[in-house]
N, CA and C of each residue as an Amber inpcrd file, in Angstrom:
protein
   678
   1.7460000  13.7170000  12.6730000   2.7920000  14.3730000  11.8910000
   2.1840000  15.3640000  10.9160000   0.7410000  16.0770000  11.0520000
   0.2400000  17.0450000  10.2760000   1.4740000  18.0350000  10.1800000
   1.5130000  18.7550000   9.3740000   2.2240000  20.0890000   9.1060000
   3.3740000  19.9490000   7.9980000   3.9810000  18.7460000   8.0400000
   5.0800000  18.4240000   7.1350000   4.7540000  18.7220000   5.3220000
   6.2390000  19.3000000   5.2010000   5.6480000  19.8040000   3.5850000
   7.2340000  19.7230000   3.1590000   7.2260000  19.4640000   2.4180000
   8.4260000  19.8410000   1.5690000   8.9880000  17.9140000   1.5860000
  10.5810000  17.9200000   0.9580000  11.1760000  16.8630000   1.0540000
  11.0300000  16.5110000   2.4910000  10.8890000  15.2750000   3.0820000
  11.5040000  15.2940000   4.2140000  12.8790000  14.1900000   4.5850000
  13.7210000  14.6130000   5.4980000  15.2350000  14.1480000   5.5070000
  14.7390000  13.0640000   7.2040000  16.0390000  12.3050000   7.0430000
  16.0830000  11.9900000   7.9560000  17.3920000  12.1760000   8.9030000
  17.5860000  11.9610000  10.3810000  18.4820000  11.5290000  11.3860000
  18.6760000  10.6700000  12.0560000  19.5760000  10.3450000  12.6090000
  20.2820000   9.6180000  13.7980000  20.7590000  10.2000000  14.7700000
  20.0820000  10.0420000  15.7950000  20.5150000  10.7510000  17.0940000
  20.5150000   9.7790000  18.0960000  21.7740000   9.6070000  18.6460000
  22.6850000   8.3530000  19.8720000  21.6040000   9.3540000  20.9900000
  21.1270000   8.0280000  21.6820000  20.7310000   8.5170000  22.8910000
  21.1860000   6.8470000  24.0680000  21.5150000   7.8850000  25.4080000
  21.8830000   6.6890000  26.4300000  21.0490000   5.7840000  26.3390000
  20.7790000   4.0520000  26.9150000  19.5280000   3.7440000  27.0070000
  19.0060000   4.4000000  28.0930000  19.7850000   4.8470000  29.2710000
  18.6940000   5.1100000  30.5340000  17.4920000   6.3670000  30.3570000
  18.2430000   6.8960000  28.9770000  17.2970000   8.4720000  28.5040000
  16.1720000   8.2310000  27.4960000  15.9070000   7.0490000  27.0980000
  14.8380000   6.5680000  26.0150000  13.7330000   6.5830000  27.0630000
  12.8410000   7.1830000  26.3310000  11.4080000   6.8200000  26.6920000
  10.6850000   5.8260000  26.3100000   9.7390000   4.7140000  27.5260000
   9.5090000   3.8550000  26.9620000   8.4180000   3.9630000  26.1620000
   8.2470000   2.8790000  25.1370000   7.5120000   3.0010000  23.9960000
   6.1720000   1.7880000  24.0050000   4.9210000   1.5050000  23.5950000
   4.1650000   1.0820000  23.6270000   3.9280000  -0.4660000  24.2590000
   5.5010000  -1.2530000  23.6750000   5.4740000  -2.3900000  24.1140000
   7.1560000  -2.5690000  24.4420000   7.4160000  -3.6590000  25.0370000
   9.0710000  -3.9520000  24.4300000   9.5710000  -4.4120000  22.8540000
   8.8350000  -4.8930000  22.0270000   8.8900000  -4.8850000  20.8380000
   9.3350000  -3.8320000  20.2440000   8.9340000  -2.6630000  20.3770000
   8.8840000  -1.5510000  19.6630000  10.2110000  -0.6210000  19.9610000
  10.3380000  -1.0590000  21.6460000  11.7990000  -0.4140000  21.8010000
  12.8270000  -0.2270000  21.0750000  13.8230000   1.2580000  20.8880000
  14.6270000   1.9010000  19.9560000  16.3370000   2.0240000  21.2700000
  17.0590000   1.8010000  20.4640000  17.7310000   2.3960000  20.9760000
  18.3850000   3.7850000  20.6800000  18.2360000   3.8770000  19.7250000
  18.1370000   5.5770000  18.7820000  16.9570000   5.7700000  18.0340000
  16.6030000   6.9460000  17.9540000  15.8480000   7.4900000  17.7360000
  15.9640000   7.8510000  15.8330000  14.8300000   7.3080000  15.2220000
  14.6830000   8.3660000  13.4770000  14.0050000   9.2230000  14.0910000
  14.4370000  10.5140000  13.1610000  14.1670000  11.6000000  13.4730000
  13.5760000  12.5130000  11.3570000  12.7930000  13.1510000  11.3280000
  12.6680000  13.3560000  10.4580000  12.2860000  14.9270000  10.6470000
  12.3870000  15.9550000   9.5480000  12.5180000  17.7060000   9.3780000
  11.2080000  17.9050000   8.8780000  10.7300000  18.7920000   9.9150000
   9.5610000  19.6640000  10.1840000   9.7240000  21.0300000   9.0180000
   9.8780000  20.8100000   7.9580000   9.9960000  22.3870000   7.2650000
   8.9200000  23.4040000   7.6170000   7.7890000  23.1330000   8.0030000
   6.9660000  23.6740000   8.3580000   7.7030000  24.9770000   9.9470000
   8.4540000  23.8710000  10.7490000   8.3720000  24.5670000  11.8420000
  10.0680000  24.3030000  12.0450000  11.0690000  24.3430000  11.1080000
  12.2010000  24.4950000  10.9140000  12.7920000  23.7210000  12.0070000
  12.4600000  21.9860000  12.0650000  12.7500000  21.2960000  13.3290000
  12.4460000  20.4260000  12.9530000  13.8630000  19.2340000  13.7750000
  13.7820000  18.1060000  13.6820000  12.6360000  17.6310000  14.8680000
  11.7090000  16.4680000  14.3160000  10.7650000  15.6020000  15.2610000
  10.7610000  14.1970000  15.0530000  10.6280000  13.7570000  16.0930000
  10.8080000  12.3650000  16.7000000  10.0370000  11.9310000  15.3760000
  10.2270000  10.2510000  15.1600000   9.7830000   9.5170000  14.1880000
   9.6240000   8.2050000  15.0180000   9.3840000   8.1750000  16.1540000
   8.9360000   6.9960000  16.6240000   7.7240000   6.0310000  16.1870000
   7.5800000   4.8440000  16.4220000   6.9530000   4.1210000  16.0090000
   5.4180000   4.5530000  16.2830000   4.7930000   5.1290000  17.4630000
   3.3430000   5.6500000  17.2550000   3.6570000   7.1000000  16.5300000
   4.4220000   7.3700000  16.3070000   4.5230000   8.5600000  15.3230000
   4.4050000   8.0330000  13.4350000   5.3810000   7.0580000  13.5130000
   5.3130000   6.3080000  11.8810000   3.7570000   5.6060000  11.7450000
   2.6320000   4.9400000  12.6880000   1.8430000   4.4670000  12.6760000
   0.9480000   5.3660000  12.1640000   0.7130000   6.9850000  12.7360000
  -0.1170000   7.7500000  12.6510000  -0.0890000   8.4740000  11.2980000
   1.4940000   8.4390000  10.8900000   1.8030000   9.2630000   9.5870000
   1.4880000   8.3260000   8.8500000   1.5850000   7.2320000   8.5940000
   1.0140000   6.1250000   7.7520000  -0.3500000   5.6740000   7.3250000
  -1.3520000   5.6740000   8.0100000  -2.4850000   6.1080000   8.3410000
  -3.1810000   7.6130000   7.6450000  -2.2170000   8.2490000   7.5660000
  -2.7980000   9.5550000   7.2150000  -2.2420000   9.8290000   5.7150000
  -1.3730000   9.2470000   5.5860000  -0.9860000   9.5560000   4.1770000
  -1.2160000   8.3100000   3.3380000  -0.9590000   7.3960000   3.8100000
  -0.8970000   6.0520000   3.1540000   0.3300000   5.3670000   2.5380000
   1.3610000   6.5090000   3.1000000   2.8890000   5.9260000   2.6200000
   3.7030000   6.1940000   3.8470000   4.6520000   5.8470000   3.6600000
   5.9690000   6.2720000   4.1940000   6.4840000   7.6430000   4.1020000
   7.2800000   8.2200000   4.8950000   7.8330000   9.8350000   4.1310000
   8.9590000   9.6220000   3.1250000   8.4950000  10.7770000   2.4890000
   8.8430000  10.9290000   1.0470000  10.4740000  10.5430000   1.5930000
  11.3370000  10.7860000   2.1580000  12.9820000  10.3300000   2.3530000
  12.9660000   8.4790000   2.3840000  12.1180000   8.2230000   3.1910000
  12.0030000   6.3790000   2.7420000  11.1230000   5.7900000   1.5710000
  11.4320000   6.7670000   1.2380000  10.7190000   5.9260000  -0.4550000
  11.4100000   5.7380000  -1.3540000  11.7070000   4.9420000  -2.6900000
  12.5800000   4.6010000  -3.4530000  12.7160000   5.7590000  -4.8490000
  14.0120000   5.6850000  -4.7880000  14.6960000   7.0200000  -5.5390000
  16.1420000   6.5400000  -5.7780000  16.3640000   6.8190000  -7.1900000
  17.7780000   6.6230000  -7.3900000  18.4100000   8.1650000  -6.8440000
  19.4090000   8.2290000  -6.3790000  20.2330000   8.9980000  -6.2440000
  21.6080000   8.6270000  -6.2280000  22.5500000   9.9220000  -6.1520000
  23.9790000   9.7530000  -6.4100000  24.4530000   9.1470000  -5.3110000
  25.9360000   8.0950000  -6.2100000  26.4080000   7.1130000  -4.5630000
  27.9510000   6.8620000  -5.3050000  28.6240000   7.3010000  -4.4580000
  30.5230000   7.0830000  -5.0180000  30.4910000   5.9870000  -4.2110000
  30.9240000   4.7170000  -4.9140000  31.4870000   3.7370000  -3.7930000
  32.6280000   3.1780000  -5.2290000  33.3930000   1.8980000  -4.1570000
  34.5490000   1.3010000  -5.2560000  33.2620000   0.0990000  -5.3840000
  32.3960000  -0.6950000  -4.6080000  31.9570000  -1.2840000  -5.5210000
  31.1870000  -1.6670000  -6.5660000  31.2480000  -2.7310000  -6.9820000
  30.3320000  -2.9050000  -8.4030000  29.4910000  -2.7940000  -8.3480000
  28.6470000  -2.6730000  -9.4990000  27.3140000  -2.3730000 -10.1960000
  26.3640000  -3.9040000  -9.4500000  24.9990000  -4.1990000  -8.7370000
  24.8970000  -5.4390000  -7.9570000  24.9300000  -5.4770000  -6.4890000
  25.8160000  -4.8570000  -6.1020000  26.0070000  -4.9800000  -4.3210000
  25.1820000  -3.8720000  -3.9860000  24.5150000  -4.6230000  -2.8180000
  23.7440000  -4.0350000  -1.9460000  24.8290000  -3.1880000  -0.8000000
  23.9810000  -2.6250000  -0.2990000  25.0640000  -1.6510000   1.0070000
  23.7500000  -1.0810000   1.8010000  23.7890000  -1.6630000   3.0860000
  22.6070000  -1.1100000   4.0420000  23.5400000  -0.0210000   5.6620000
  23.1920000   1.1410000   4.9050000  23.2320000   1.8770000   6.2630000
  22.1850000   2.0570000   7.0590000  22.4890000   1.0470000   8.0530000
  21.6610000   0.8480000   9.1610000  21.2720000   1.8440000   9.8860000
  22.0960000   2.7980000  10.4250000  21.8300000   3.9440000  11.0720000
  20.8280000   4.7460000  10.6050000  20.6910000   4.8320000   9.3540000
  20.0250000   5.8630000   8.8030000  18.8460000   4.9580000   7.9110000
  18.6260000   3.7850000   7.5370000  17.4410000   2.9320000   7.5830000
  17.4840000   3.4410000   5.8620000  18.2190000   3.1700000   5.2270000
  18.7770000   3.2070000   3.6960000  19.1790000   2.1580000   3.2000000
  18.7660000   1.3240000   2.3000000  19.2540000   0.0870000   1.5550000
  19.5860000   0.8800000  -0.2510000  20.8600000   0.4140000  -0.2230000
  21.1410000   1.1950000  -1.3540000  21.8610000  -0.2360000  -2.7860000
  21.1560000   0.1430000  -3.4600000  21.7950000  -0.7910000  -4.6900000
  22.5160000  -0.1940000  -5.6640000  23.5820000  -0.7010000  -5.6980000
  24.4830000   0.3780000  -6.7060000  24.1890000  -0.4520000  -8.0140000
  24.4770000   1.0320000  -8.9850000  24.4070000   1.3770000  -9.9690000
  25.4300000   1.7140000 -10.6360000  25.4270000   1.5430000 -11.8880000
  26.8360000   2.2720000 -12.9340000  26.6490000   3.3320000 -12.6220000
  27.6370000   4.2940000 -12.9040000  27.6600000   5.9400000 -13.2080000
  27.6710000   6.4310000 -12.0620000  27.9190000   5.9620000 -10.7940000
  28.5510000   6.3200000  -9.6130000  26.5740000   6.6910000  -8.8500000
  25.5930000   5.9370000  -9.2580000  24.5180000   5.8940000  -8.5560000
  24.1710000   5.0080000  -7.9680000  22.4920000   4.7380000  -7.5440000
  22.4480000   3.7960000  -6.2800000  20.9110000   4.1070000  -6.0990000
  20.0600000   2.9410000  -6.3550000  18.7580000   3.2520000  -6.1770000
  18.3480000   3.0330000  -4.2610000  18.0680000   3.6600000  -4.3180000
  18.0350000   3.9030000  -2.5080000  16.3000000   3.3580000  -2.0920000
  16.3570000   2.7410000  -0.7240000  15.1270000   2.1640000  -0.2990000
  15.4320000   2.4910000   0.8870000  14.4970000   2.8060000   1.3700000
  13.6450000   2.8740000   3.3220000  13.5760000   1.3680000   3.5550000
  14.0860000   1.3780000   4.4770000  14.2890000  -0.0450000   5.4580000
  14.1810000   0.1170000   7.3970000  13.8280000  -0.7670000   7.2660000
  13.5170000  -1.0420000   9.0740000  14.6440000  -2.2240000   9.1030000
  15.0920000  -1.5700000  10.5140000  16.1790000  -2.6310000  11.4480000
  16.3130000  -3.0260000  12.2670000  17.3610000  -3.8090000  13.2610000
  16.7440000  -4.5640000  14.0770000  17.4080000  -3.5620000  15.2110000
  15.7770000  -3.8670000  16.2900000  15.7830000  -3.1010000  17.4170000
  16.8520000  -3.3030000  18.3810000  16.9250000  -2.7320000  19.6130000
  17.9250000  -2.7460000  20.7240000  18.6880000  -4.0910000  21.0940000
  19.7900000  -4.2840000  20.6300000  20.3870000  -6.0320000  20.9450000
  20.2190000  -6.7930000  19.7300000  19.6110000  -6.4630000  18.5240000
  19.3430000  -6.9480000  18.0710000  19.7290000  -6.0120000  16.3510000
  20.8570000  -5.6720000  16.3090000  21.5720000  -5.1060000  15.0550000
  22.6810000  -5.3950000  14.8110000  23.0010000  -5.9320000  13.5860000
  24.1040000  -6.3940000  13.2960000  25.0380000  -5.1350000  12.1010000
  26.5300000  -5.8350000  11.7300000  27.2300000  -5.4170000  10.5210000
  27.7800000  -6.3340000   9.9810000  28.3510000  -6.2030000   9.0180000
  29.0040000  -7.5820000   8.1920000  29.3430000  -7.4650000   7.4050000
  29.8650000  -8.4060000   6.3410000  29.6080000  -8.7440000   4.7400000
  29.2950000 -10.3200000   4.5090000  28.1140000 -10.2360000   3.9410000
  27.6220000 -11.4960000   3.7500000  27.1240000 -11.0720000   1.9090000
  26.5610000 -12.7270000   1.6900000  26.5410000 -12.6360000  -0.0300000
  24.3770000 -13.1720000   0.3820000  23.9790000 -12.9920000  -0.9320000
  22.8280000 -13.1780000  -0.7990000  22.5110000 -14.7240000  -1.2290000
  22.7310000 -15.8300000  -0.6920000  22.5110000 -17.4430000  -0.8060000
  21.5510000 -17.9960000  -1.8070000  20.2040000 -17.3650000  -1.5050000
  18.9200000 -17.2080000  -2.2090000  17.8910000 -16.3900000  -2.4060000
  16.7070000 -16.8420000  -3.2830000  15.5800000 -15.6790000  -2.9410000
  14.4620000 -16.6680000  -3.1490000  13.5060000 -16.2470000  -2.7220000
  12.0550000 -16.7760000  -2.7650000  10.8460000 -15.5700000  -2.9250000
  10.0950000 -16.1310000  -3.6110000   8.7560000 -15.2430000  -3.4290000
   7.8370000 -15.9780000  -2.4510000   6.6040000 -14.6560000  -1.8730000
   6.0970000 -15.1930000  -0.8970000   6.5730000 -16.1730000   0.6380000
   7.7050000 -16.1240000   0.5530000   8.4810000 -17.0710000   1.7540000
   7.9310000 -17.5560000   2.7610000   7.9400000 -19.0580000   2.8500000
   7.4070000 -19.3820000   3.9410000   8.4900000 -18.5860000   5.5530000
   7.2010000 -18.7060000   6.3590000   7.9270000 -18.1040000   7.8680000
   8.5210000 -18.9360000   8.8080000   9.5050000 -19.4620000   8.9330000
   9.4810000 -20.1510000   9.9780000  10.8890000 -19.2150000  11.0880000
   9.7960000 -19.3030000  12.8800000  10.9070000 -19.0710000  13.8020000
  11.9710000 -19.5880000  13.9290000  13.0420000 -19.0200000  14.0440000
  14.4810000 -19.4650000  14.8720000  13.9330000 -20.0780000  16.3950000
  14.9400000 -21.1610000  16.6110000  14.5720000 -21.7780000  18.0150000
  14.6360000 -20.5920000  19.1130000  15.4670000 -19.5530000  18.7030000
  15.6730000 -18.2530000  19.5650000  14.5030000 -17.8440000  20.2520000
  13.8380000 -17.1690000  18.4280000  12.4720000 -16.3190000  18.6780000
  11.4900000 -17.4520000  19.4100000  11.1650000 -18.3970000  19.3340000
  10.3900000 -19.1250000  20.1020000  10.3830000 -18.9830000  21.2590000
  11.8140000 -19.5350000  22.0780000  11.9920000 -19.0050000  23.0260000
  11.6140000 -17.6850000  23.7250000  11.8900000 -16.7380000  23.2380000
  11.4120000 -15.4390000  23.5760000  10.0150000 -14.7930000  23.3440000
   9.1140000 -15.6100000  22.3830000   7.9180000 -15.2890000  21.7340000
   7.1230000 -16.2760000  21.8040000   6.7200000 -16.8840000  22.9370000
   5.5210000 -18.2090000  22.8540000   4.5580000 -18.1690000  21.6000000
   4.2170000 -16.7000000  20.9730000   2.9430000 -16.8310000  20.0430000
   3.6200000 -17.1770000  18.6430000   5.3620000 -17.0440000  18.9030000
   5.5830000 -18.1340000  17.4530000   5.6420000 -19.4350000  17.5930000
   5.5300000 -19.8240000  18.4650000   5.5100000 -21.3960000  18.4550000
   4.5420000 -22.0100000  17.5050000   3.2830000 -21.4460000  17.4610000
   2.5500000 -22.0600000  17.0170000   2.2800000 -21.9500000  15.2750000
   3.9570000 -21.0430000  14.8770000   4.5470000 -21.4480000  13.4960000
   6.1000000 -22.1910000  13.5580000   6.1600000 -22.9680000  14.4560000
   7.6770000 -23.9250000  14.0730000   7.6460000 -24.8180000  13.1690000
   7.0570000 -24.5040000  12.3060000   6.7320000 -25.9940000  10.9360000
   6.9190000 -24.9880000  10.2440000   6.9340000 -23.8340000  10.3400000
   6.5200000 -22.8390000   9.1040000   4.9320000 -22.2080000   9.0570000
   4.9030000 -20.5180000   8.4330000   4.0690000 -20.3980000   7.5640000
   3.6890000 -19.8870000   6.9040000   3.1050000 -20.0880000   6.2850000
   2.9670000 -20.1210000   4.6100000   3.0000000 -18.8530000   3.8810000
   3.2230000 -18.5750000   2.8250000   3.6640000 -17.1900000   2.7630000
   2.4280000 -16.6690000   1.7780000   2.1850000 -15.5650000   2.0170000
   0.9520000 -14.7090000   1.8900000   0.7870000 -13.3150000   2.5240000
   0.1200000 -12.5420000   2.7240000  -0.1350000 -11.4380000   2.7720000
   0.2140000 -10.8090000   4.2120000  -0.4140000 -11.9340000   4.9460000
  -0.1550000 -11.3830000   6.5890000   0.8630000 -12.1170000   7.0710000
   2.3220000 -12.9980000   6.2700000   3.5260000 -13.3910000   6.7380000
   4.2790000 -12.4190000   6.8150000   5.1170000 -12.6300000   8.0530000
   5.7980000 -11.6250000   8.2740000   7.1340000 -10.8160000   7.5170000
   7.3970000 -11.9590000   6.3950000   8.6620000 -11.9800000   5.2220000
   8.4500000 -11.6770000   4.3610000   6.8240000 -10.9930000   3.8660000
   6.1420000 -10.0590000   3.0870000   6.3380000 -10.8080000   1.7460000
   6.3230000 -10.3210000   0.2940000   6.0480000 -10.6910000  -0.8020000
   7.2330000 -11.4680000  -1.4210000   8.4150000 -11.2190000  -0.8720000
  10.0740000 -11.5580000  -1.3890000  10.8260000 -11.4370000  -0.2030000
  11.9000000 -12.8090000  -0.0910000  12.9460000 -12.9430000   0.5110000
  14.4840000 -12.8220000  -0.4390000  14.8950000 -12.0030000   0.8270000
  16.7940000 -12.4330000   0.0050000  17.7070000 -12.9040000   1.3940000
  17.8000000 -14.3980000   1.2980000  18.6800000 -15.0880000   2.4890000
  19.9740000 -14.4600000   2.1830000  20.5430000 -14.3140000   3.4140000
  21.6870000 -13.8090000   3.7420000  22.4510000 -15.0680000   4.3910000
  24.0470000 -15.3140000   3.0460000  24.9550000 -16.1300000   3.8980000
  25.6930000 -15.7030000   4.2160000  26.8990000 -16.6460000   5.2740000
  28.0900000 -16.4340000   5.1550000  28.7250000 -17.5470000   5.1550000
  29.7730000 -17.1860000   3.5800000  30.1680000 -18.4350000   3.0270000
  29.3110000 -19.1910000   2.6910000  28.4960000 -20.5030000   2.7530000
  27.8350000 -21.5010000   2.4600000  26.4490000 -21.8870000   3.5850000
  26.6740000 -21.1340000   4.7530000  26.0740000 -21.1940000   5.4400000
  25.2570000 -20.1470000   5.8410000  23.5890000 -20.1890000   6.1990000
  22.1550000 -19.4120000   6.8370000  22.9530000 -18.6050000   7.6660000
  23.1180000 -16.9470000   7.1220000  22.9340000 -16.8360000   8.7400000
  21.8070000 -16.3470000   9.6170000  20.9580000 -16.4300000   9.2000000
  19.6990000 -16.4390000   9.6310000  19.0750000 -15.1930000   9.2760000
  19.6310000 -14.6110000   8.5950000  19.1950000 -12.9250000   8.4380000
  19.2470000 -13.0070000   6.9270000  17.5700000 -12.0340000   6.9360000
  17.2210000 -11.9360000   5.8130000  16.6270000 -10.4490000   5.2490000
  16.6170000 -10.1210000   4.3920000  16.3440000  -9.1040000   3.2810000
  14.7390000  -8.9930000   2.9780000  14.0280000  -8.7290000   3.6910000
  12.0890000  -9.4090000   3.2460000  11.5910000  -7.6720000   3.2540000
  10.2010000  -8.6230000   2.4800000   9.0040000  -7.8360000   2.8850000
   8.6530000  -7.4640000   4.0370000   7.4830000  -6.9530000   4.3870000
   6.7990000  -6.9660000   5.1430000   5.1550000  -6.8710000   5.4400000
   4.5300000  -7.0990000   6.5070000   3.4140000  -7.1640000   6.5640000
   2.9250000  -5.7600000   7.6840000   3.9470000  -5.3130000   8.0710000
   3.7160000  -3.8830000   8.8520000   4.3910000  -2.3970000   8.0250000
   3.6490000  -2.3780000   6.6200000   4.8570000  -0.9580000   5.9110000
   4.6520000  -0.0160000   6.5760000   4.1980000   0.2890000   7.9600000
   4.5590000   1.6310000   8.1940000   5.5510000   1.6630000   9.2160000
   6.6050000   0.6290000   9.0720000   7.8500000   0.2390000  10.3350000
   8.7180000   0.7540000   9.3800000   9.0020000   0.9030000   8.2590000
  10.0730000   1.1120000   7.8860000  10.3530000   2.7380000   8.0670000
  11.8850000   2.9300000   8.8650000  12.6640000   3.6380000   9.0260000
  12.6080000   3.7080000  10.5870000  12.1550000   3.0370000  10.9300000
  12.5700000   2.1920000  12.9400000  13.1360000   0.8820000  12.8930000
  13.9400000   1.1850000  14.1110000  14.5190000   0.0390000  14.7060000
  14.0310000  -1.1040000  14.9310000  13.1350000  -2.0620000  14.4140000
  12.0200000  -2.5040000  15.2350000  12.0500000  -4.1840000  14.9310000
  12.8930000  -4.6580000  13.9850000  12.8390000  -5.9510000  13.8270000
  14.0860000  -6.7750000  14.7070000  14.0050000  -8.3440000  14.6880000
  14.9310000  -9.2150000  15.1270000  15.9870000  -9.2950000  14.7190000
  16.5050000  -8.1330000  13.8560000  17.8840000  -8.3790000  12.7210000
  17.7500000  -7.9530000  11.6500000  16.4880000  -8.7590000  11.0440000
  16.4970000  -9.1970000   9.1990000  16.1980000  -7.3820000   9.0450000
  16.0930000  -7.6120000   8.0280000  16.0220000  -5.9310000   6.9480000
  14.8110000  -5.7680000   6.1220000  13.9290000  -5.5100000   6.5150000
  12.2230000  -5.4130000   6.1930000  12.0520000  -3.5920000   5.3970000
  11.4150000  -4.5090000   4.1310000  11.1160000  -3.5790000   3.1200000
  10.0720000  -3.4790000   2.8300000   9.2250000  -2.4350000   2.5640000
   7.9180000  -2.5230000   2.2910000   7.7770000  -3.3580000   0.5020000
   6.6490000  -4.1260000   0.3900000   6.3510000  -5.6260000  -0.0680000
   6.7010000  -4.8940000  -1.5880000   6.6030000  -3.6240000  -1.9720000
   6.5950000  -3.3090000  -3.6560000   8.2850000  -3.0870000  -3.7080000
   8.6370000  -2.3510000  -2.7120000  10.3430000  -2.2800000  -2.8410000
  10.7800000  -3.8370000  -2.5470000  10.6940000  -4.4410000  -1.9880000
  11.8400000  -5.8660000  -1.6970000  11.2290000  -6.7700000  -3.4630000
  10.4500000  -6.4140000  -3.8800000   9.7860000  -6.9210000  -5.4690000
  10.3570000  -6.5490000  -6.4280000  10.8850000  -5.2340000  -6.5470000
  11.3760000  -4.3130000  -7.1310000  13.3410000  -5.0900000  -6.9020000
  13.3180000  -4.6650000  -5.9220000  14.7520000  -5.2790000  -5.6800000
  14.9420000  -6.7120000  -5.5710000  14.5570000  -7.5380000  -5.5380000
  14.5410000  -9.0530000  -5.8360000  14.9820000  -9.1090000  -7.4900000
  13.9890000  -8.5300000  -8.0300000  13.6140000  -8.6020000 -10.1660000
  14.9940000  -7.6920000 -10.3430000  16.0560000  -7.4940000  -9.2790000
  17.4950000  -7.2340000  -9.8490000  18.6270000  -7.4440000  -9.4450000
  18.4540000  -8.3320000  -8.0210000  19.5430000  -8.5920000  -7.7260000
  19.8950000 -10.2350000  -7.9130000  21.2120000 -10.5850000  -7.9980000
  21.4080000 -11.9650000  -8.5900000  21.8720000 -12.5620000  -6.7710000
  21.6060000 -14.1470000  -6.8930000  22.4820000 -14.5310000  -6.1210000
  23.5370000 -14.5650000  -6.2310000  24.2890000 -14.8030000  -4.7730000
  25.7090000 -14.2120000  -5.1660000  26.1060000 -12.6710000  -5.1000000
  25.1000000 -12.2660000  -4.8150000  25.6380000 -10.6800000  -4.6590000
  25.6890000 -10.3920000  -3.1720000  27.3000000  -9.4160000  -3.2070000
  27.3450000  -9.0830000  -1.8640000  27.0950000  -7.7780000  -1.4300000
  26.6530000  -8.0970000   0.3220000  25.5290000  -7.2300000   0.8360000
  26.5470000  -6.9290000   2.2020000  26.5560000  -5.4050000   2.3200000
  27.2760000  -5.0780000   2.9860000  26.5040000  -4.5120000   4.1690000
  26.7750000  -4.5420000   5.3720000  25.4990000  -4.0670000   6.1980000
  26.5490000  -3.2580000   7.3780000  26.1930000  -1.6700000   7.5250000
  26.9260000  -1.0900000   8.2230000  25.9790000  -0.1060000   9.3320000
  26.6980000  -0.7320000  10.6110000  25.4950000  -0.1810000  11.5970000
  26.4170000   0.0190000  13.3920000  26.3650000   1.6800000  13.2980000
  27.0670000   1.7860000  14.4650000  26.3450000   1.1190000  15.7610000
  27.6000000   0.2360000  16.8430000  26.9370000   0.0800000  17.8210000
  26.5000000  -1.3050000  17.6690000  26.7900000  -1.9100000  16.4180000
  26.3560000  -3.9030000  16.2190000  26.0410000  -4.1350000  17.1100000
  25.0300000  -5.1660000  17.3450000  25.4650000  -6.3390000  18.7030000
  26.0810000  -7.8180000  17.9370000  26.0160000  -7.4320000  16.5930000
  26.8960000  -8.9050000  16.3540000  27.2630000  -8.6330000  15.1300000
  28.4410000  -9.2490000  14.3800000  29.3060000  -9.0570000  13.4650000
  29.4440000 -10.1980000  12.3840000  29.1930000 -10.0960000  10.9780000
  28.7790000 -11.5320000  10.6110000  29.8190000 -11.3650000   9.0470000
  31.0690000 -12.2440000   8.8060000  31.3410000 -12.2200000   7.7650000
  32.5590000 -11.7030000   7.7890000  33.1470000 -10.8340000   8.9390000
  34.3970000  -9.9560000   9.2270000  35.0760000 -10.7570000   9.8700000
């Protein structure tokens, strides 16, 4: 991604699945594409995951559009609620005065994105990891965390968790860190909403339990809270 200068923005661009190109592993698979502005060469370019790997690597951050910044946000609700536009890989916390401190977030890949309204149950620092009987299933190399583990640097739920209920009950999706920051602003997780480890720290030290988290993402594969 040499050449980039200025702010850079991001997109969403719907593509069929039969028109995706495949990508390094099935893990990594998108079903839309981030797309981020070339000011250099007055053009939008792909932001795929060996594209976010390489820009990450070279700069040592994220692009400047997924990084945390208050900016302006009209909504009716209160000051506290979270609001994640999924499409566009934005976690936004509102603010009085019609603002909203905005975060770069990674979401969950192909089959694996939800919408809802759910409230935030709990939080933890450092969170232990443990698989869903799901991911096991599908991932033999988590098996060998179904007890849990332990939370630290190379867990995958990064420095801070925020459990996501509905009503009284897990729904298994969570608000974390991470241990890969150069995923955020791809499709690339099981669901949960992965923040790089200084933003989900940052946003933990302000949000209360009990706060509701609105998650809006064209194209769901599942609906939680509606």
């Amino acid at each position: 991604m040499t050449g980039l200068s200025g702010p850079l923005r991001t997109a969403l661009r719907w593509l069929p699945a039969a028109v995706l190109a495949a990508v390094a592993t099935a893990a990594l698979a998108q079903t839309f594409n981030t797309q981020i502005y070339d000011h250099v060469n007055r053009k939008w370019v792909d932001y795929s995951p060996q594209a976010a790997v390489r820009y990450y690597r070279m700069h040592g951050q994220t692009p400047e559009e997924f990084q945390r910044q208050v900016v302006p946000f009209r909504t009716a609700e209160k000051p506290g609620t979270i609001i994640i536009d999924g499409d566009r890989h934005f976690l936004y916390l509102v603010l009085p005065g019609f603002q909203a401190i905005r975060y770069g977030i990674g979401v969950g890949r192909d089959g694996f994105g939800w919408a809802g309204i759910v409230t935030v149950g709990r939080k933890q620092e450092w969170p232990v990891w443990t698989p869903p009987a799901e991911m096991i299933a599908r991932d033999p190399e988590a098996a060998q965390w179904k007890d849990g583990m332990p939370g630290g640097p190379d867990n995958p739920l990064g420095a801070r968790a925020l459990y996501l209920y509905v009503g009284n009950k897990d729904s298994i999706y969570r608000i974390h860190g991470t241990n890969q920051p150069w995923s955020i602003g791809l499709n690339i997780s099981s669901g949960c909403i992965r923040m790089n480890n200084d933003d989900v720290t940052d946003l933990y030290s302000r949000v209360e339990v009990g706060a509701k988290v609105i998650v809006l993402m064209q194209g769901a594969a599942l609906y939680k809270g509606v």
